[in-house]
N, C-alpha and C positions, 0 to 999 in steps of 0.2 A: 504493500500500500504506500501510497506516495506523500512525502511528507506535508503539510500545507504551504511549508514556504517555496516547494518545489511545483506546487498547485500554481501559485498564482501571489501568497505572502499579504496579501491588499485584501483581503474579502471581498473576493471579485470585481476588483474593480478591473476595469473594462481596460483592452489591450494597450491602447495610446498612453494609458496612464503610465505604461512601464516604457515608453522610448528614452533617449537620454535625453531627448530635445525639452522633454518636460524637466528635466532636473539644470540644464543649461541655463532656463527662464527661472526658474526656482533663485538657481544663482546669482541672475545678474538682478532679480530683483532683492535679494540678501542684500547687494552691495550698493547698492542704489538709499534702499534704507539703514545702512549703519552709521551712526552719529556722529561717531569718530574718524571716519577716516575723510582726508580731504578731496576736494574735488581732482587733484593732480591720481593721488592713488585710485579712486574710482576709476578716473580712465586709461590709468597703466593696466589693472583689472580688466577691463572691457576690451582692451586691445592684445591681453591674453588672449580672452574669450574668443575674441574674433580669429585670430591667431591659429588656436586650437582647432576652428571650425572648416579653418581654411584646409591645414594640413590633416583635415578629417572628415570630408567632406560628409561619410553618409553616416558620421556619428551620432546625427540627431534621432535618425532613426532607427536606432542597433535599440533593440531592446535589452535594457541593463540584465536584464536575471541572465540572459546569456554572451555577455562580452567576458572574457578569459584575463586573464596576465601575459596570458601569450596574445591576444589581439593589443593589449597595451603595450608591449614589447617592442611590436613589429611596429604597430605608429610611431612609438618614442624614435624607435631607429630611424624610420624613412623620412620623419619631421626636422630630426638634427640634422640629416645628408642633403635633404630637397630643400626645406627652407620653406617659405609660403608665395615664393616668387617676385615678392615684392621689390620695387628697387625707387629709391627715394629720389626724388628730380633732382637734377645736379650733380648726383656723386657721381666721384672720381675713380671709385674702385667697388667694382660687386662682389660683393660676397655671395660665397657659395654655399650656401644651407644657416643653420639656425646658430646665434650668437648663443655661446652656454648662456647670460643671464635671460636673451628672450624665450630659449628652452626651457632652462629651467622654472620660469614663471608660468609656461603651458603646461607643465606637467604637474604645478602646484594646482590650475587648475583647474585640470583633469581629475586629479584627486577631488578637488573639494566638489563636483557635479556627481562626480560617485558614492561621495564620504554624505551629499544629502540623500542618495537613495537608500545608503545603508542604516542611517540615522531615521527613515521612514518605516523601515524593515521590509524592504524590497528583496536588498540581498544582505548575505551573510557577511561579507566580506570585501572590501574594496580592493578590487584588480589591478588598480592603478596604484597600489601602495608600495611594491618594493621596485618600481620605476626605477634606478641610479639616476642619480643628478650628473648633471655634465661637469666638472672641475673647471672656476672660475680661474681667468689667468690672472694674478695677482698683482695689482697695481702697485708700481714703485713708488710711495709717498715722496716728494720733494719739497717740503715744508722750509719756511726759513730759519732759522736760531733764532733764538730770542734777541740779539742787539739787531739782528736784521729786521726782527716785527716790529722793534721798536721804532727803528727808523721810517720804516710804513707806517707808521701807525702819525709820526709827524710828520710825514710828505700829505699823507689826506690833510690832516689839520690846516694843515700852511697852503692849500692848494689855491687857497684865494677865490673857491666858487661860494655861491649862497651857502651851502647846505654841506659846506667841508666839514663845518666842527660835527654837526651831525650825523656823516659820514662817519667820522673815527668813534664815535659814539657807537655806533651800532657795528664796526667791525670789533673794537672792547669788547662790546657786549656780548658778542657770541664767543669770540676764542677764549673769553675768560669763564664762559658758564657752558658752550658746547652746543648750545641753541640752534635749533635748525631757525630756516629764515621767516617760516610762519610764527614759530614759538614767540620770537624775538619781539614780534609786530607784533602780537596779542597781549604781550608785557605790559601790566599796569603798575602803577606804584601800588595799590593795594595788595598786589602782591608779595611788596617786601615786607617781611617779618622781622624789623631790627630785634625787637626783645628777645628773638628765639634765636637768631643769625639765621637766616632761611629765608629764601625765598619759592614760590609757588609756582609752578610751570604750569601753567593750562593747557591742555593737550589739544593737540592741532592733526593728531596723526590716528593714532590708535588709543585707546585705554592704558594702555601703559604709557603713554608717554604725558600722560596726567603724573605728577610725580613732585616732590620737595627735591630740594637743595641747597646745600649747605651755603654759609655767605663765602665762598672764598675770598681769602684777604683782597685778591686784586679783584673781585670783582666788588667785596665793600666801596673799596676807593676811589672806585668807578662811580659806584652809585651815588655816595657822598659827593666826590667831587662836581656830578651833574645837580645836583640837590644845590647845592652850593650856588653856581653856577646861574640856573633857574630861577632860582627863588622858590617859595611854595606854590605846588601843583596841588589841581585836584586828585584824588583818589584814584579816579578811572581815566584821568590824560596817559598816553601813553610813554612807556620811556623810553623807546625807540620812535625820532619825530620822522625818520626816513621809511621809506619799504625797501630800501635796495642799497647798495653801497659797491656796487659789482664794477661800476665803471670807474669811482672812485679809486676802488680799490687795486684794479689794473693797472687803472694810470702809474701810483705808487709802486706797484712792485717793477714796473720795468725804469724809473728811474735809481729804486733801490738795488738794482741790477739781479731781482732775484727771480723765478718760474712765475707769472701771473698767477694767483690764487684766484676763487672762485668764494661761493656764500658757506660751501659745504667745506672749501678745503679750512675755513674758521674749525670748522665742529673739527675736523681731524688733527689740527692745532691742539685744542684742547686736552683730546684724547691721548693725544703723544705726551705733552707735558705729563698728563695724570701718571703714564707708564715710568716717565724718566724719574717723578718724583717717587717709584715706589707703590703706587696705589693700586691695588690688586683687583685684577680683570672684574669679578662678581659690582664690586662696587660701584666703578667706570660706568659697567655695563647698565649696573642703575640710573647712575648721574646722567647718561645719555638717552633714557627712555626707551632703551630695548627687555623685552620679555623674555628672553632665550639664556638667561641664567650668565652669560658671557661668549656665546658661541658667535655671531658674528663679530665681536671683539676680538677672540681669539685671529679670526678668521684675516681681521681688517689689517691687525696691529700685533700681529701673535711674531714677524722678522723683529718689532722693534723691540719686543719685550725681550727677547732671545740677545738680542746685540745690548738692548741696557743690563743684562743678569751679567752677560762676559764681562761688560767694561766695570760694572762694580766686583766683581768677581775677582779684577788685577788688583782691586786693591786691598783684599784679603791678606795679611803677612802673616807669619808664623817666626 
């Protein structure tokens, strides 16, 4: 006799109900309504989605109870090697199949349109789970030294447009606290917490990146120093008065004669510091609003932590 989930698992519901095309829409209206995540992630998600759909054309209608791990195998392969044929106006050089990060975001998911049919009790099992991921190639970080930020840090100031001193304001702001470039902009004085030394990150990204932080010394005297500066704000004025500081901030680095930085290479600033001071992955991995206990820290900054263990390592004597 045949077991019920081998029946049908839905109490007959009727056959359409099991294609995957129903758990695709399932999906992308999940991501549509999640509170958290910004509109930038929404449609990195969606152009998974789309992505997925491309290099799987007749997955919407594969009935989940019978897609295999060997039917996800053979997509995973033929999507890393073919690619979705896309090729963006202007470039210079075509790529031949799927970038490990835009594969590995199809396969994430791939996963999660099966991970709602299992969570329905469709099937028992999600086929798409022991998928490999593609091994990311590992970017060389080229950050500047510290007397070199500094120096940036006075080329914005002195740059003589409107909005310089506010510029180096908000480049401070992040490389001293790790702020992606939404967080920054969401920044209210309400959020500093002198009494406790903390300040409040409003989460721009996910739930986790809702999160406390300590006042670090240089980002107290940042904040002092603008308090100062200002005079008394209200509560909810912002303390980032820019949204941007990218071109400021270019100009700078190629007079300080160092690799143009970007909003995100701030946040990697940070994280580097935190490694060379000593401060252990789990923690970082907090301070920067990641959920994964340290693993993409590991992942990001795991050469730097390696070469700062050596260099304190020499100075061990006996």
């Amino acid at each position: 006799m045949e077991s019920g989930r081998n029946k049908g698992h839905s109490g007959g519901a009727r056959p359409g109900k099991m294609n995957a095309g129903r758990f695709v829409a399932l999906l992308r209206e999940k991501v549509q309504l999640e509170p958290f995540l910004s509109d930038g992630t929404k449609l990195r998600r969606e152009i998974a989605i789309k992505a997925l759909l491309k290099t799987w054309p007749d997955l919407q209608g594969r009935d989940v109870r019978r897609l295999t791990a060997n039917d996800c195998r053979i997509w995973a392969a033929r999507a890393f090697r073919e690619g979705t044929g896309f090729i963006a106006p202007n470039v210079k050089t075509v790529r031949k199949g799927m970038s490990a990060s835009a594969f590995n975001k199809c396969v994430d998911c791939l996963r999660a349109v099966l991970e709602i049919a299992r969570d329905s009790g469709i099937i028992d099992q999600n086929p798409a789970a022991k998928i490999p991921k593609a091994p990311k190639k590992r970017k060389r970080l080229e950050l500047p030294s510290s007397s070199q930020f500094q120096a940036i840090v006075r080329s914005v100031t002195t740059a003589g447009a409107r909005w310089s001193l506010d510029c180096a304001d908000l480049v401070r702001l992040m490389a001293y606290s790790g702020l992606r470039l939404r967080e920054a902009g969401a920044l209210r004085w309400k959020h500093v917490d002198d009494p406790h030394n903390r300040i409040t990150i409003p989460g721009t990204k996910s739930d986790s990146s809702y999160r406390l932080l300590p006042l670090f010394p240089a980002l107290g005297a940042l904040l002092s120093e603008i308090r100062v500066r200002r005079g008394a704000e209200p509560a909810e004025a912002p303390i980032a008065r820019v949204e941007s500081c990218l071109g400021a901030l270019r100009s700078a680095c190629a007079k300080v004669g160092v690799k143009a930085m970007t909003h995100h290479d701030l946040r990697h600033l940070f994280a580097t510091r935190c490694i060379e001071s000593g401060v252990d992955i789990p923690t970082i991995s907090r301070w920067l609003g990641h959920s994964d206990g340290g693993a993409l820290v590991m992942e990001t900054y795991g050469h730097l932590r390696q070469e700062h263990s050596a260099a304190q390592a020499a100075k061990v004597l006996f």
